[in-house]
C-alpha positions as a Markdown table, in Angstrom:
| # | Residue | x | y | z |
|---|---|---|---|---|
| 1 | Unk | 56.9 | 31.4 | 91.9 |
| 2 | Unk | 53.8 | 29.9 | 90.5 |
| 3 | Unk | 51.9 | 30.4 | 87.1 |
| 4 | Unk | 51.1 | 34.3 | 86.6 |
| 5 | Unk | 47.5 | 35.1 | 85.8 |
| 6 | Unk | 45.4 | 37.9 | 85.1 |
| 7 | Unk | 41.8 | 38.3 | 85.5 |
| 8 | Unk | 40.0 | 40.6 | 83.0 |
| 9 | Unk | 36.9 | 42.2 | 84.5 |
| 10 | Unk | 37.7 | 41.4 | 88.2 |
| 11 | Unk | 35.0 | 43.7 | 89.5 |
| 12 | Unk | 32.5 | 41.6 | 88.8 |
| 13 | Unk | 30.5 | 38.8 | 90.5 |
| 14 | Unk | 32.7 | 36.0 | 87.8 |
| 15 | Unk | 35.6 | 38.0 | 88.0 |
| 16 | Unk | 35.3 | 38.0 | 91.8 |
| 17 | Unk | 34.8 | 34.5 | 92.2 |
| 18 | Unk | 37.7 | 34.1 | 90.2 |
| 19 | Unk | 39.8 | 35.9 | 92.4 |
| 20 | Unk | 38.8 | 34.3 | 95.0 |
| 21 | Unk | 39.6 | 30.9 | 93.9 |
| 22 | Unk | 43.3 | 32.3 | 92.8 |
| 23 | Unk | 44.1 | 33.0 | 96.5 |
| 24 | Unk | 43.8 | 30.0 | 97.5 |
| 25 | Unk | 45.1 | 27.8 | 94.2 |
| 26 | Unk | 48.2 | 26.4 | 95.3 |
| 27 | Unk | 49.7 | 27.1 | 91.6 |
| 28 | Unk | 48.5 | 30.4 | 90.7 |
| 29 | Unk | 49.6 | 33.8 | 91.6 |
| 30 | Unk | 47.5 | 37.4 | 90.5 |
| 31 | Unk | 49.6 | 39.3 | 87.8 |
| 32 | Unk | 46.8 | 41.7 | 87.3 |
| 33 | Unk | 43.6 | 42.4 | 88.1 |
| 34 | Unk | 41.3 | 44.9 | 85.5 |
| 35 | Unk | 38.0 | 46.5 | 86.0 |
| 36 | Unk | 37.4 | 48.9 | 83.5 |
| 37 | Unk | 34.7 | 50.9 | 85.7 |
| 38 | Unk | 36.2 | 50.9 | 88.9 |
| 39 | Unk | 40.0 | 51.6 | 87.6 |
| 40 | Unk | 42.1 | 53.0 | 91.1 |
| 41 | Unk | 39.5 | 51.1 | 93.5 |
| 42 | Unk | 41.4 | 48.6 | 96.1 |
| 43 | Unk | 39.7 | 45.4 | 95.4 |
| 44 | Unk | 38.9 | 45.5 | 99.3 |
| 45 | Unk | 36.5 | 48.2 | 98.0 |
| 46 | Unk | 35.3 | 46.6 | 95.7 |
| 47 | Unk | 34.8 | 42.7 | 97.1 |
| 48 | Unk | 35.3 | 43.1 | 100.5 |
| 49 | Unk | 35.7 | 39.2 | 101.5 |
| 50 | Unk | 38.3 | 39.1 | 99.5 |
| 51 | Unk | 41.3 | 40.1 | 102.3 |
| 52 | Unk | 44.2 | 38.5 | 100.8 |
| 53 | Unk | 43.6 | 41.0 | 97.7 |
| 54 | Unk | 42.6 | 44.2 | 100.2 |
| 55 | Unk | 44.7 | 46.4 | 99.2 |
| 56 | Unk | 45.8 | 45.1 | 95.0 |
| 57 | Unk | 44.7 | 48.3 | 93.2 |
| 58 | Unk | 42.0 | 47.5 | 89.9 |
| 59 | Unk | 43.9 | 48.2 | 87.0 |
| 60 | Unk | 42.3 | 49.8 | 83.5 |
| 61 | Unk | 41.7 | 46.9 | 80.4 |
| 62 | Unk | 45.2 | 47.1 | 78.9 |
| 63 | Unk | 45.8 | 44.3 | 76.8 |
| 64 | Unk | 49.5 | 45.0 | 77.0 |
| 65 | Unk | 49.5 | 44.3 | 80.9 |
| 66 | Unk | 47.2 | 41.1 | 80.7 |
| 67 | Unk | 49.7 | 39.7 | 77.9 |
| 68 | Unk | 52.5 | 39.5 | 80.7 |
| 69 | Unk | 50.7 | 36.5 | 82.4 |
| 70 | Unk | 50.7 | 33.1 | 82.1 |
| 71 | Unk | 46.8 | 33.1 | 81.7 |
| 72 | Unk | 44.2 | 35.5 | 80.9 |
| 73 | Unk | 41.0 | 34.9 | 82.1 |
| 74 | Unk | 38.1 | 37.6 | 80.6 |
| 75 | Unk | 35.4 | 37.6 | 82.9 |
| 76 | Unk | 34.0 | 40.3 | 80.6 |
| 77 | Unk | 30.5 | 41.2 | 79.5 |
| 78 | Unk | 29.0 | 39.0 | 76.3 |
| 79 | Unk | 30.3 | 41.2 | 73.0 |
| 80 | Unk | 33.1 | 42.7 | 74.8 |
| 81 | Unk | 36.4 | 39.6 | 75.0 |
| 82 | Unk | 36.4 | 39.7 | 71.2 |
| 83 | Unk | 37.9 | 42.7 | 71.1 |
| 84 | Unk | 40.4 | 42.1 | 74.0 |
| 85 | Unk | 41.3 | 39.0 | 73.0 |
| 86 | Unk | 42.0 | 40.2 | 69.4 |
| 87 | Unk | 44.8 | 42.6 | 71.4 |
| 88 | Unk | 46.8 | 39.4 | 72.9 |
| 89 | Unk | 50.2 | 37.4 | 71.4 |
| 90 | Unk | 49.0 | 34.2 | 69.9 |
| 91 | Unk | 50.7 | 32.3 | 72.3 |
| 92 | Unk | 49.0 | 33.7 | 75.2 |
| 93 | Unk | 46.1 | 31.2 | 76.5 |
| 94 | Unk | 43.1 | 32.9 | 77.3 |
| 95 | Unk | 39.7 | 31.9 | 78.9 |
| 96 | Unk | 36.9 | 33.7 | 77.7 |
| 97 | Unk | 33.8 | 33.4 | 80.5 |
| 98 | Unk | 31.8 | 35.5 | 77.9 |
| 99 | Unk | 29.7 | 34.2 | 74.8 |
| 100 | Unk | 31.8 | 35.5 | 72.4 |
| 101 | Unk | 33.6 | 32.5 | 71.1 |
| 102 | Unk | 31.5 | 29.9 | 72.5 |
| 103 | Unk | 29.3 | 29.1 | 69.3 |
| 104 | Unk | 30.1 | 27.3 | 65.8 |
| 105 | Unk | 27.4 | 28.7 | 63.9 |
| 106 | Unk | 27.6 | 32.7 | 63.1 |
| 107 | Unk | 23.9 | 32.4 | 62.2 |
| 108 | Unk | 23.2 | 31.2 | 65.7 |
| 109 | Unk | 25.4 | 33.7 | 67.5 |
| 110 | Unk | 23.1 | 36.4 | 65.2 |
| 111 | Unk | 20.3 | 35.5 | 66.0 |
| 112 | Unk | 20.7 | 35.6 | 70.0 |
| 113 | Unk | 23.6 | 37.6 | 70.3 |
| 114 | Unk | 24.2 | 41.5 | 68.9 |
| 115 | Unk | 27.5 | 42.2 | 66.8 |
| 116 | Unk | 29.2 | 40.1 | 64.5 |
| 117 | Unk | 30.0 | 36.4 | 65.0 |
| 118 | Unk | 34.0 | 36.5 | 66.6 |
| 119 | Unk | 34.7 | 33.2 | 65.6 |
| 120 | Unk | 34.5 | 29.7 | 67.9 |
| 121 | Unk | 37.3 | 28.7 | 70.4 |
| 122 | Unk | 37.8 | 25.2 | 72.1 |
| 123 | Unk | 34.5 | 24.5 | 74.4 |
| 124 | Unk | 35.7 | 24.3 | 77.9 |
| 125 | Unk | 33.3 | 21.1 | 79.1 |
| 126 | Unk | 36.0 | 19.0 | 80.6 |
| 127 | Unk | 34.0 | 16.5 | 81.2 |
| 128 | Unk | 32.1 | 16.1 | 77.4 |
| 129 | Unk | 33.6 | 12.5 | 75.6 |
| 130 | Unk | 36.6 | 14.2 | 74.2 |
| 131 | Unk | 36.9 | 17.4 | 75.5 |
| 132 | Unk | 39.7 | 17.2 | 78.2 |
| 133 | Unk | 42.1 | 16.7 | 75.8 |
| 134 | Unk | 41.4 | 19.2 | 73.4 |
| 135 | Unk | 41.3 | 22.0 | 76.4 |
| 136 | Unk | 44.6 | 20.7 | 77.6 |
| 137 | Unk | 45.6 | 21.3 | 74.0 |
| 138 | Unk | 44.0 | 24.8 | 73.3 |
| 139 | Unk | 45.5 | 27.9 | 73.6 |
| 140 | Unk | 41.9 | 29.8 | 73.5 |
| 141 | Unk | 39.5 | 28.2 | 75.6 |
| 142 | Unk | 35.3 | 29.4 | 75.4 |
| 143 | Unk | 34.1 | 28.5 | 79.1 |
| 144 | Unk | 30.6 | 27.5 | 79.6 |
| 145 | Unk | 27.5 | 29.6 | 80.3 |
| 146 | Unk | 25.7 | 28.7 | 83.5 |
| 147 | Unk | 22.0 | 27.3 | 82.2 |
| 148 | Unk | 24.2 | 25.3 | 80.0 |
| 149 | Unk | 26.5 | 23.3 | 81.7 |
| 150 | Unk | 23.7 | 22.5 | 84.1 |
| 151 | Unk | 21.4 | 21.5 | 81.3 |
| 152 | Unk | 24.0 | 20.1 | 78.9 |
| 153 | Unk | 25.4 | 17.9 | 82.1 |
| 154 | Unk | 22.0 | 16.6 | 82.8 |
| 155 | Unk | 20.8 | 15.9 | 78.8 |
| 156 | Unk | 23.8 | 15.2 | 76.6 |
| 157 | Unk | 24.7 | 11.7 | 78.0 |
| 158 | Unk | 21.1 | 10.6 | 77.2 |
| 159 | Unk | 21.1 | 11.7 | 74.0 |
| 160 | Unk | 24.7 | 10.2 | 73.3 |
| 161 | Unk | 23.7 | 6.8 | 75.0 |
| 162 | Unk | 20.4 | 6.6 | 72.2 |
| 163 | Unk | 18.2 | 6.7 | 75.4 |
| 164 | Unk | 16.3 | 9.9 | 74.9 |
| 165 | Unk | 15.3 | 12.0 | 71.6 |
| 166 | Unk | 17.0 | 14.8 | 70.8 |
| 167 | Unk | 13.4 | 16.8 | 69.8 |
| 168 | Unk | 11.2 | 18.2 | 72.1 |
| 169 | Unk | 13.6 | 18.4 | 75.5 |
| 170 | Unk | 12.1 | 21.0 | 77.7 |
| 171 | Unk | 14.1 | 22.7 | 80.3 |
| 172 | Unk | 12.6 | 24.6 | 83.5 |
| 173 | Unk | 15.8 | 26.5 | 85.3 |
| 174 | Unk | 16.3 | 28.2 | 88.4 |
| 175 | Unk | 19.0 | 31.2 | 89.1 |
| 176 | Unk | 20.3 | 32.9 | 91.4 |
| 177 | Unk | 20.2 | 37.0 | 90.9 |
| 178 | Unk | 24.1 | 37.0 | 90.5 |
| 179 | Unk | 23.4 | 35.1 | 87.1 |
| 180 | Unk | 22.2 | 38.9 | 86.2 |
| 181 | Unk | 25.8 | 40.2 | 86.9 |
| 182 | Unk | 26.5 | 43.3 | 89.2 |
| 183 | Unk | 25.4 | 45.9 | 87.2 |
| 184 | Unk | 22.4 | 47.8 | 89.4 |
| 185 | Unk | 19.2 | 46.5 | 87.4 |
| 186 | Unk | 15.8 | 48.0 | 89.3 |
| 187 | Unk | 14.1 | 44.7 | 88.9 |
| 188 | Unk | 17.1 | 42.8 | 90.8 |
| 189 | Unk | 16.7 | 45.3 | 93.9 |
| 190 | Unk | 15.6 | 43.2 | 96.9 |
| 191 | Unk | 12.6 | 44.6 | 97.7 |
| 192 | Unk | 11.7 | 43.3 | 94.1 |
| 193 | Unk | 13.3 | 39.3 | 94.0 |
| 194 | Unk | 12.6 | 38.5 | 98.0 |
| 195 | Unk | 9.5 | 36.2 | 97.9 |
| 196 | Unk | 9.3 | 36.2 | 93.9 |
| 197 | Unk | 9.8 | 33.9 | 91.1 |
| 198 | Unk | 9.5 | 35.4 | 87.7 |
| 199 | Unk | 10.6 | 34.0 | 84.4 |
| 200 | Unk | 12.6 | 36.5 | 82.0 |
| 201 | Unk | 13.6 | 35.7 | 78.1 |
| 202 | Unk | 10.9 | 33.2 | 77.8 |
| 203 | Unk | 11.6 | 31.2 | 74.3 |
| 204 | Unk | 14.3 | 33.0 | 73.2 |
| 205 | Unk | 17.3 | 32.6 | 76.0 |
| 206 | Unk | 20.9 | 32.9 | 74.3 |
| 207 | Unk | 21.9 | 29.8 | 75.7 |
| 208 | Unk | 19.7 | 28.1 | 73.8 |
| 209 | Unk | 22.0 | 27.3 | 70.8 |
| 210 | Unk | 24.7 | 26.5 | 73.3 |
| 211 | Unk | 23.2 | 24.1 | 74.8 |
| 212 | Unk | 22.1 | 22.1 | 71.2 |
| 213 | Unk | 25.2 | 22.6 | 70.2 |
| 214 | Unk | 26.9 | 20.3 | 73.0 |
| 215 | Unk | 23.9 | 18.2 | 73.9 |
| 216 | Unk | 22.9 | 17.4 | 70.5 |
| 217 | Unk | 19.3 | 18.3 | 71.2 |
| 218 | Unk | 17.7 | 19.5 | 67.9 |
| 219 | Unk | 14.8 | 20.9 | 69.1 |
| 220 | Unk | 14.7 | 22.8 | 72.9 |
| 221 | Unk | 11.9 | 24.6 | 75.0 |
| 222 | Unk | 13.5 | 26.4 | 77.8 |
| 223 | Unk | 12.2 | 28.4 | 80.9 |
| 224 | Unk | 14.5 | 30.3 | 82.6 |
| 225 | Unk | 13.1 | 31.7 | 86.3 |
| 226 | Unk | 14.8 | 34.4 | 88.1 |
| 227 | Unk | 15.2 | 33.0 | 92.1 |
| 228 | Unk | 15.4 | 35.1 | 95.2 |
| 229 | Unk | 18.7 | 33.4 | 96.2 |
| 230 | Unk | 22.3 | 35.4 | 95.3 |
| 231 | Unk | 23.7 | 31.8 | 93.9 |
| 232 | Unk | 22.7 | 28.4 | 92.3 |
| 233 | Unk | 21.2 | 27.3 | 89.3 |
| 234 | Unk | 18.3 | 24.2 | 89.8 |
| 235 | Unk | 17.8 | 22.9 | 85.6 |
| 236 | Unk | 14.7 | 20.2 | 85.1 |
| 237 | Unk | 15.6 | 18.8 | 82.2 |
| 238 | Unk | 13.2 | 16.5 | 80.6 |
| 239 | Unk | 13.0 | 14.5 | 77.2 |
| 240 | Unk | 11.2 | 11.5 | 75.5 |
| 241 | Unk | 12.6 | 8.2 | 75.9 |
| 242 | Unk | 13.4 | 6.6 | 72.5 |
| 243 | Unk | 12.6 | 2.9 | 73.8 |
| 244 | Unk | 10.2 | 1.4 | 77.0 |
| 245 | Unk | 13.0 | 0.1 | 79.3 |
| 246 | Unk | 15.1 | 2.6 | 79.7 |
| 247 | Unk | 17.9 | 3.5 | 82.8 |
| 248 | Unk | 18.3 | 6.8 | 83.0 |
| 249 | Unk | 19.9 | 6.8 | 86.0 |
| 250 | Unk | 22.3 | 4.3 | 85.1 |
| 251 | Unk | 23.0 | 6.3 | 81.6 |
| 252 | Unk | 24.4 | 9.2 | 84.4 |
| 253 | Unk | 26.2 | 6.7 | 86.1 |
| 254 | Unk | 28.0 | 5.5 | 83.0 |
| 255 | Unk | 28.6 | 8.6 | 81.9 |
| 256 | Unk | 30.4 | 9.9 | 84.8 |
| 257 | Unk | 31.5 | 7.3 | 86.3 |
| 258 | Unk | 35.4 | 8.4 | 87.6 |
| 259 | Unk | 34.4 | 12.3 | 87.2 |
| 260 | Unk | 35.6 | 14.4 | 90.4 |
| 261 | Unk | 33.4 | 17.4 | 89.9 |
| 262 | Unk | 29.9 | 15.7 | 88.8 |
| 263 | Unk | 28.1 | 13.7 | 91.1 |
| 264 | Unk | 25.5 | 11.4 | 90.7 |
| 265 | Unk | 23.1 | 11.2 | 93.7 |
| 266 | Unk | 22.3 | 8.1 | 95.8 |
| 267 | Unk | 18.8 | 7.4 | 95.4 |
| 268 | Unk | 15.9 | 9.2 | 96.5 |
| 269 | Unk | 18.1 | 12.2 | 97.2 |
| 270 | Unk | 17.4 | 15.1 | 94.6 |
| 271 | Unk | 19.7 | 18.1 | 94.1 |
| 272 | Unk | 19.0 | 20.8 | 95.7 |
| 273 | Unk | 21.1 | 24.6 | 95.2 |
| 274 | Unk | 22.4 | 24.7 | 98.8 |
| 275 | Unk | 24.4 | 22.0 | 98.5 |
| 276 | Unk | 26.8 | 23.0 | 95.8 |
| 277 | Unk | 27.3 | 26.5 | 97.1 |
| 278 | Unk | 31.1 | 27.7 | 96.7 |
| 279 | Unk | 31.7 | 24.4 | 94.6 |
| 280 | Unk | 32.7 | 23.5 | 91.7 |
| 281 | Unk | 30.5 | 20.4 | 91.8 |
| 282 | Unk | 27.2 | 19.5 | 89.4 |
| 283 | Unk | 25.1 | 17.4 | 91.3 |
| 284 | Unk | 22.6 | 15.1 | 89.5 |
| 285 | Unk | 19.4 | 12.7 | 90.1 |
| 286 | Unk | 16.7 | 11.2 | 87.1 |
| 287 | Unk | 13.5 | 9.5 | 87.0 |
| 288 | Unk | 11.1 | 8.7 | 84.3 |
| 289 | Unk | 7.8 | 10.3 | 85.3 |
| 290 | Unk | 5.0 | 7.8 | 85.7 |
| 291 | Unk | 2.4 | 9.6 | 83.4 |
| 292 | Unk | 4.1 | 10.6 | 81.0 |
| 293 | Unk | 6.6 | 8.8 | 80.5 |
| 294 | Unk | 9.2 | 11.4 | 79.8 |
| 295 | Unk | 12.8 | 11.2 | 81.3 |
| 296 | Unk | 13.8 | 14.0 | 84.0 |
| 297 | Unk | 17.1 | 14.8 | 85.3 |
| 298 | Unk | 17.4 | 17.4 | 87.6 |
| 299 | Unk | 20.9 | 19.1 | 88.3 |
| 300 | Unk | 22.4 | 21.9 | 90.6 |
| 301 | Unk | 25.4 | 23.7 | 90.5 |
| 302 | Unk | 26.7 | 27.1 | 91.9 |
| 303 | Unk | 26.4 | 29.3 | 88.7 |
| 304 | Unk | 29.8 | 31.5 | 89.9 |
| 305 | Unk | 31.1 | 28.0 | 90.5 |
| 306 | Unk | 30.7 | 25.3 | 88.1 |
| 307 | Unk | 28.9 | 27.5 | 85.8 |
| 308 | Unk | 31.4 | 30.5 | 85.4 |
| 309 | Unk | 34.6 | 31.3 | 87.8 |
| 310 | Unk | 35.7 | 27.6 | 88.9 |
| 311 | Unk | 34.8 | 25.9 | 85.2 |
| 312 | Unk | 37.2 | 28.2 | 84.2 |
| 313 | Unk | 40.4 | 27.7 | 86.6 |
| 314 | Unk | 39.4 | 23.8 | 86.0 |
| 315 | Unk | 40.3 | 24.3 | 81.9 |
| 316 | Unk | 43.0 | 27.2 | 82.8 |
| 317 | Unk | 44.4 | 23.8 | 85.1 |
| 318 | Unk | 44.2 | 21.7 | 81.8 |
| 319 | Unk | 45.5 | 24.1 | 79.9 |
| 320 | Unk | 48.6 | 24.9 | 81.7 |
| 321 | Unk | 49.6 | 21.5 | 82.5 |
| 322 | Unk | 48.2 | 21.2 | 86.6 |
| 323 | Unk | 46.1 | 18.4 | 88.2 |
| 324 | Unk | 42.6 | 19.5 | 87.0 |
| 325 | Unk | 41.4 | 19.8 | 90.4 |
| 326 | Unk | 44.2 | 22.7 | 91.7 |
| 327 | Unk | 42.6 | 25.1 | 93.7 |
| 328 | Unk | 38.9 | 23.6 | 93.4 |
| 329 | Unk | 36.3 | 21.7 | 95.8 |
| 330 | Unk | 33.9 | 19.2 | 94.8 |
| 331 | Unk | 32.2 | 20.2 | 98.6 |
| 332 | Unk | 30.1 | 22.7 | 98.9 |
| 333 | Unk | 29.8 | 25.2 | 102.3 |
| 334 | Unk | 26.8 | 25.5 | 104.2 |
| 335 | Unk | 24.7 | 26.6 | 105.5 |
């Protein structure tokens, strides 16, 4: 019998992802599986690729029933694993996909986020100087949010190497529509994405202070763009260079030299959303742009992938003792 776990919020796009990874981890097996919403539905209803899990019946949020697993995964709305997680034994470990414990400062959380602040878990950024070992150690574990583990990948080795300033980094990023979650939105509806790019929550994303926070940016413009594409995030990170020679490339390939799940490119090849598609890879290329001199990384990962449902199992691996890898690919599917 392998580790029990229990997904909270298995209806949606995370929480299906999640699932999916599950059936084929060879370590894991589904305790239960909640979705407030759609209580009583089969999950074949509800995510029809999912075959192994056809016929498990969604289960209502009951804190009692998620207790009895190994693991606890809360693939839950922001504002709404506070209160869940508030419900479990101490000793139960729990990953949080939400924002809800992610931040140190309660005057950041208010400002992007409504409700009070519910406190700050362990960040769950394996692969931050430092980090691994304290997720292996946590019992409570605050995954990523998508825009910032594709930012924070691409910027916080520059800024720890000295290379680039931590004021005025400015961020352009692409996502996919399930970045929105599965809620039915009007402006998400096909006939409204398909040949559109449109940016949403211009200056004031709540990922914002996330990303300072583990970057150590200080100051941060960012741009998010709503893509017609179901997947994939594409971040342009850029920043000023805090000296004349400067390697940025090389600063990735120090930083992540040994990593399974972040690659840097060969070069000349640039990342591209495609390619890390059912992943758990971050792909990543630099250059320093010839007019202005500015340093530009560029990363792509699958934002149910890397930025939500397989950073997760990757700390819930950490966390319960498994090769960090277990049940994730660095290889993308395609087309």
């Amino acid at each position: 019998m392998g580790m029990r776990v229990a997904v909270a919020g298995a209806s949606g796009y995370a929480g299906g992802e999640l699932l999916r990874l599950i059936a084929g981890h060879p370590h894991f097996e589904l305790a239960v599986a909640t979705g407030q919403s759609q209580a009583g539905s089969p999950l074949g209803a509800v995510h029809p690729h999912l075959v192994t899990y056809a016929d498990h019946v969604l289960a209502p949020t009951d804190p009692a029933a998620l207790a009895e697993a190994d693991l606890v995964f809360l693939a839950l709305p922001h504002g709404e694993s506070a209160a869940v997680a508030a419900q479990l034994p101490a000793h139960t470990k729990v990953v949080d996909l939400g924002a809800d414990h992610r931040l140190i400062d309660p005057g950041a959380w208010t400002r992007y986020y409504p409700g009070p602040h519910a406190g700050t878990w362990t960040y769950g950024l394996p692969e931050l100087p430092g980090q691994r070992a304290k997720i292996a150690e946590s019992t409570r574990v605050a995954a990523t949010g998508c825009y910032a583990v594709a930012t924070i990948l691409a910027l916080a080795p520059l800024i720890a190497a000295g290379i680039a300033s931590p004021d005025d980094v400015v961020v352009v990023a692409s996502s996919g529509t399930s970045g929105a979650g599965k809620s039915p939105k009007a402006h998400l509806l096909g006939s409204e994405v398909m040949g559109d790019l449109s940016p949403y929550k211009v200056g004031a994303h709540q990922h914002v202070p996330e990303i300072k926070q583990a970057s150590g940016a200080r100051t941060l413009s960012f741009t998010p763009v709503l893509a017609p594409m179901p997947r994939g995030i594409l971040s342009t990170v850029t920043a000023k260079p805090q000296s004349a020679a400067v390697d940025v490339r090389q600063a990735l390939l120090d930083a992540y030299a040994g990593e399974h799940f972040v690659r840097v490119l060969p070069e000349g090849r640039w990342p591209h959303t495609a390619a890390t598609f059912g992943s758990n890879a971050c792909h990543l290329q630099a250059a320093v742009d010839v007019d202005s001199g500015r340093l530009i990384v560029v990363s792509a990962i699958d934002n149910l992938g890397k930025g939500a449902a397989g950073q997760a199992v990757q700390c819930a691996n950490l966390m319960l003792g498994l090769p960090e890898s277990a049940g994730l690919s660095a290889n993308g599917v395609a087309p």
